[in-house]
N, C-alpha and C positions, 0 to 999 in steps of 0.2 A: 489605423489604430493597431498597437498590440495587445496581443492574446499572450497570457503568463501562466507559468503552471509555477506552484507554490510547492515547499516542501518541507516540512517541519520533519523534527528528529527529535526526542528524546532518549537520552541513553542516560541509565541507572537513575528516571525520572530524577533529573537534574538538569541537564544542559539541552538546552532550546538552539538547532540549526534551522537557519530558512536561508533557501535558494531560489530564487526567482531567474525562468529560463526565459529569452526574449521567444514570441510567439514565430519570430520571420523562420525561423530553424526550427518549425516544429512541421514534420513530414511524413507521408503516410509511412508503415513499414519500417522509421529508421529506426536504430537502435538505442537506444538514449544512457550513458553510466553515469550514477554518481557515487563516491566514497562518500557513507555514512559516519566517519569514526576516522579522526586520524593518521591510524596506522593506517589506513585502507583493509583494516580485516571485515567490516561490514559493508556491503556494496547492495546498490539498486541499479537492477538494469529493468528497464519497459519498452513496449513497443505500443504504439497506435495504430489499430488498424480502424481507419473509416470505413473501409467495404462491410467488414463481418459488425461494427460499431460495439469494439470490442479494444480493453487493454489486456497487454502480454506484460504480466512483473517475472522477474529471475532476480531471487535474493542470496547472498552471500555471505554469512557467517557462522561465529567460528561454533565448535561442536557443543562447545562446554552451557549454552544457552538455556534458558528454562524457556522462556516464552518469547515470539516476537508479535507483532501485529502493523499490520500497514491498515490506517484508517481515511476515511472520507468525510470532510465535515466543511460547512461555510466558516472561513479565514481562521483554519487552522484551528479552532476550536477542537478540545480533547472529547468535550460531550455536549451538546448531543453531538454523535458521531456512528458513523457506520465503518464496523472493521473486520479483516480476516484474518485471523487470530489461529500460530502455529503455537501449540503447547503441549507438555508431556505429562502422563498421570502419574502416580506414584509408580507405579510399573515398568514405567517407560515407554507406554504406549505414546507413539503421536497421535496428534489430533489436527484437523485444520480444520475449522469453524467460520463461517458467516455469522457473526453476533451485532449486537448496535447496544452502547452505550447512552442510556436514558438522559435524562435532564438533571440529575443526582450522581452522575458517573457510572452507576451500575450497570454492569454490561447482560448483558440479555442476549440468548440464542436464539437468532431468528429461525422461524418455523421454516422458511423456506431458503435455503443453501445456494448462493449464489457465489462461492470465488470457487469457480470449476475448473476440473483438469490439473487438481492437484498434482505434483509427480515431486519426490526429494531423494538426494541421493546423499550418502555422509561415507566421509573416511576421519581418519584419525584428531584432523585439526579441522576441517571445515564441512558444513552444512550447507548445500545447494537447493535452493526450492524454487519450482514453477507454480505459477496459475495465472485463471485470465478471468477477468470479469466485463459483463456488457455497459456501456454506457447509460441504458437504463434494463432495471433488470424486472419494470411492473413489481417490484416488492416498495409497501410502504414504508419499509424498516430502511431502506436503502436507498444512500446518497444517491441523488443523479447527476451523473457527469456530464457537462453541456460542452457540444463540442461542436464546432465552426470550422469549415475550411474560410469563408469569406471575411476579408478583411476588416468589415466593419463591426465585426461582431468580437467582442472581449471575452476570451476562455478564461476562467480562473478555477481550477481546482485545487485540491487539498490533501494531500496525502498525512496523514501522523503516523508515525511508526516508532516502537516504543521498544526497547530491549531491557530487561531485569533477569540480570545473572544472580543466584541462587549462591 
C-alpha cells in the first residue's frame, strides 16, 4: 500500500495547491523541497526523523511577509486545525507561536508551545526560518502525526500553510 503526505497552500487566502508525494520515497533523514509559489520565492524543505519521532521544516520567504503559518489538520481542512504561526507586532517584533484554530476558525494560543528550536535569519529580500516539531507532542490542542515505516500501514498528513502580505 502507499503512504502520502498531503500538502495544501494558500497564498493571499485564494489559491488552493495540493501535492501528494508517493509514500515508496519517503525515508528516514532525506531532505524533502517543494516550491510554494511559482516564482519559487516561497519554499518548504522538511526532514523525518523516525529515531528522535520528530519533523525538521526550513521555510523560505521573501522579507516583505506579515505572517506565515504551516498547519496540521485531517484532509486539509483550514480548522479545526493545529499551527505554527510566524508573525510580526506592530513593532516588528517576531513572534512564532503554537496556536490551533477552533471549529469557528478562531485561532487560539495553546498553553503549551510545541514547534521548538525556532532559529530565523533575514537579509534584504529573503527570510529563512527553522523548527521541528514531534510526532506526537501529548498536547490536546495538537494534531498527531501517524507515521509508519511498514508497508501496510497508510500515512496521511496535512500541512496548510498560509501567506498574507500586508
Amino acid at each position: 500500500m502507499l503512504k502520502h503526505l498531503l500538502f495544501s497552500l494558500i497564498l493571499n487566502s485564494s489559491v488552493l495547491l495540493c501535492l501528494n508525494v508517493n509514500g515508496n520515497y519517503i525515508q528516514n533523514n532525506y531532505i524533502y523541497h517543494v516550491p510554494l509559489d511559482e516564482d519559487n520565492l516561497v519554499t518548504l524543505d522538511w526532514q523525518i526523523d523516525y529515531n528522535q519521532e520528530n519533523l525538521i521544516f526550513e521555510v523560505h520567504l521573501p522579507t516583505n511577509f506579515k505572517w506565515f503559518a504551516i498547519g496540521f489538520s485531517d484532509k486539509g481542512d483550514l480548522f479545526p486545525a493545529d499551527y505554527c504561526v510566524l508573525w510580526y507586532n506592530w513593532k516588528s517584533d517576531i513572534h512564532f507561536q503554537d496556536v490551533h484554530a477552533d471549529d469557528a476558525g478562531v485561532l487560539l494560543l495553546d498553553e503549551q508551545q510545541d514547534c521548538l528550536n525556532f532559529k530565523i535569519r533575514r537579509d534584504r529580500q529573503t527570510t529563512k526560518f527553522t523548527y521541528q516539531r514531534k510526532f506526537d507532542t501529548c498536547d490536546e490542542n495538537d494534531y498527531i502525526v501517524e507515521v509508519s515505516l511498514e508497508d501496510s500501514f497508510i500515512w496521511f498528513m496535512t500541512f496548510s500553510l498560509m501567506e498574507y502580505l500586508f
